[in-house]
C-alpha positions in Angstrom: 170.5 -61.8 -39.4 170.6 -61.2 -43.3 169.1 -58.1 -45.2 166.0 -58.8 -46.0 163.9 -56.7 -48.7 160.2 -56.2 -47.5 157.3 -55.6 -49.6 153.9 -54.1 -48.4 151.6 -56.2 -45.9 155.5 -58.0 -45.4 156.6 -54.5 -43.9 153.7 -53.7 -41.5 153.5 -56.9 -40.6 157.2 -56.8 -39.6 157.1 -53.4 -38.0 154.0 -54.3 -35.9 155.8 -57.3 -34.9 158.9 -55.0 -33.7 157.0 -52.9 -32.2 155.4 -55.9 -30.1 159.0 -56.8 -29.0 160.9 -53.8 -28.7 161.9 -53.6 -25.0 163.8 -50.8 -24.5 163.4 -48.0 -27.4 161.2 -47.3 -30.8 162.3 -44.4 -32.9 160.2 -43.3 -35.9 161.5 -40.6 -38.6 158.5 -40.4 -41.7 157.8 -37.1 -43.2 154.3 -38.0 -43.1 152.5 -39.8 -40.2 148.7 -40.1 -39.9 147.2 -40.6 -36.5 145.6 -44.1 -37.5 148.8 -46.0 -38.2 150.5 -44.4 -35.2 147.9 -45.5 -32.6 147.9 -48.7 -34.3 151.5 -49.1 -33.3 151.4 -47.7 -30.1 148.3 -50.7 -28.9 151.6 -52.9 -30.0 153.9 -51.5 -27.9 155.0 -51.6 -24.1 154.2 -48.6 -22.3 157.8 -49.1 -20.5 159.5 -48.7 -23.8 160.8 -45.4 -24.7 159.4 -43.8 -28.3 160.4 -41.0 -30.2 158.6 -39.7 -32.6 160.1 -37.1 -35.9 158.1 -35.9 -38.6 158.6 -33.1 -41.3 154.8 -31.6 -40.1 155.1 -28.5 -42.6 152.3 -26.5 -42.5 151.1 -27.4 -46.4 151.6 -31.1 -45.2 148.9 -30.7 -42.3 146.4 -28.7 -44.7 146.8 -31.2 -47.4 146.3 -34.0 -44.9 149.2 -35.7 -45.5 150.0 -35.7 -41.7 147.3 -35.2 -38.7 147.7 -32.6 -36.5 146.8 -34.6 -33.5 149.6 -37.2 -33.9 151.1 -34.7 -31.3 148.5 -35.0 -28.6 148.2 -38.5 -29.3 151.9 -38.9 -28.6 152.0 -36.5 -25.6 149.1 -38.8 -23.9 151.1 -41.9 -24.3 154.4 -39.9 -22.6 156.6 -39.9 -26.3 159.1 -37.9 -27.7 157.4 -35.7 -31.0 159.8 -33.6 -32.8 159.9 -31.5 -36.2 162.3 -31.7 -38.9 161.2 -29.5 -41.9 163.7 -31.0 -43.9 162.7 -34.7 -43.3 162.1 -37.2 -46.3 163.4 -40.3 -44.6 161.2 -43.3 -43.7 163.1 -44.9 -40.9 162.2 -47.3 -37.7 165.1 -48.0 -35.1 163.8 -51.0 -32.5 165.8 -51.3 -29.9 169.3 -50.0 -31.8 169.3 -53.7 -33.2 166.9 -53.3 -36.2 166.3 -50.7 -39.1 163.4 -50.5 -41.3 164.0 -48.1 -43.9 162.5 -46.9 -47.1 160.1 -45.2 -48.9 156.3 -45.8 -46.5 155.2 -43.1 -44.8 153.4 -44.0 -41.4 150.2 -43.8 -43.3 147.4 -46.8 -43.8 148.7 -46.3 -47.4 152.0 -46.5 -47.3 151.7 -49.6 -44.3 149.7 -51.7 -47.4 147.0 -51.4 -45.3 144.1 -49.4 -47.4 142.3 -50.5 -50.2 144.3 -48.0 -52.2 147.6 -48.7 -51.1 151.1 -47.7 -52.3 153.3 -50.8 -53.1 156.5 -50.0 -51.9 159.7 -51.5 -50.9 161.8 -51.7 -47.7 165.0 -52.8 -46.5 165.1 -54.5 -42.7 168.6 -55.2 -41.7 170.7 -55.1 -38.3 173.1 -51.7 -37.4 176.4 -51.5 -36.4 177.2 -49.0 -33.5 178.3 -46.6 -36.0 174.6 -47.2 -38.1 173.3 -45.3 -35.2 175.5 -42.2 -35.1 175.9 -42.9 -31.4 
């Protein structure tokens, strides 16, 4: 598959259609994740699929409502992996360690295209070597 560059609605409707597919693994690392988008991916994808789930989740982020609080219960009932990196400003998706999303969306309605008031923002999609994954 070629690189491809991705621009708003092109990138949600991309990663909702990976999500749909992925049969083995989903891995998400955004700094900022609202519940909304999450859940919204999670109706997409196979409950036999394995999903991890990093987020920076400082505490500023939560009070400024950048991230919800209750992604974590939300991805504790569905049986995921959550996990905090403090340092995390990456906006990545891994589906199925044959395709990466990357760039600059949070998992947010905004940053998906999806709100009135969204961000535009770009996104590379392309396929990983082995050594992509650091595996």
């Amino acid at each position: 598959m070629e690189n491809v560059i991705l621009i708003n609605e092109e990138f949600s409707d991309e990663i909702f259609g990976q999500c749909q597919d992925s049969t083995t693994s989903v891995e998400i690392y955004c700094a900022f994740i609202k519940r909304a988008t999450i859940e919204r991916m999670g109706t997409l994808i196979d409950p036999s699929v394995n999903v991890s789930v990093v987020a920076r989740w400082r505490v500023g982020d939560l009070f400024a409502g950048v991230s919800d609080l209750s992604v974590y219960e939300y991805c504790e009932s569905m049986g995921w992996k959550f996990g905090i990196k403090l340092s995390l400003h990456a906006k990545v998706f891994i589906f199925d360690d044959r395709k990466v999303l990357l760039g600059r969306a949070n998992t947010t309605e905004s940053g998906f295209g999806l709100s009135n008031r969204s961000n535009d923002e770009g996104r590379a999609e392309f396929t990983p070597e082995v050594s992509d994954l650091g595996r």
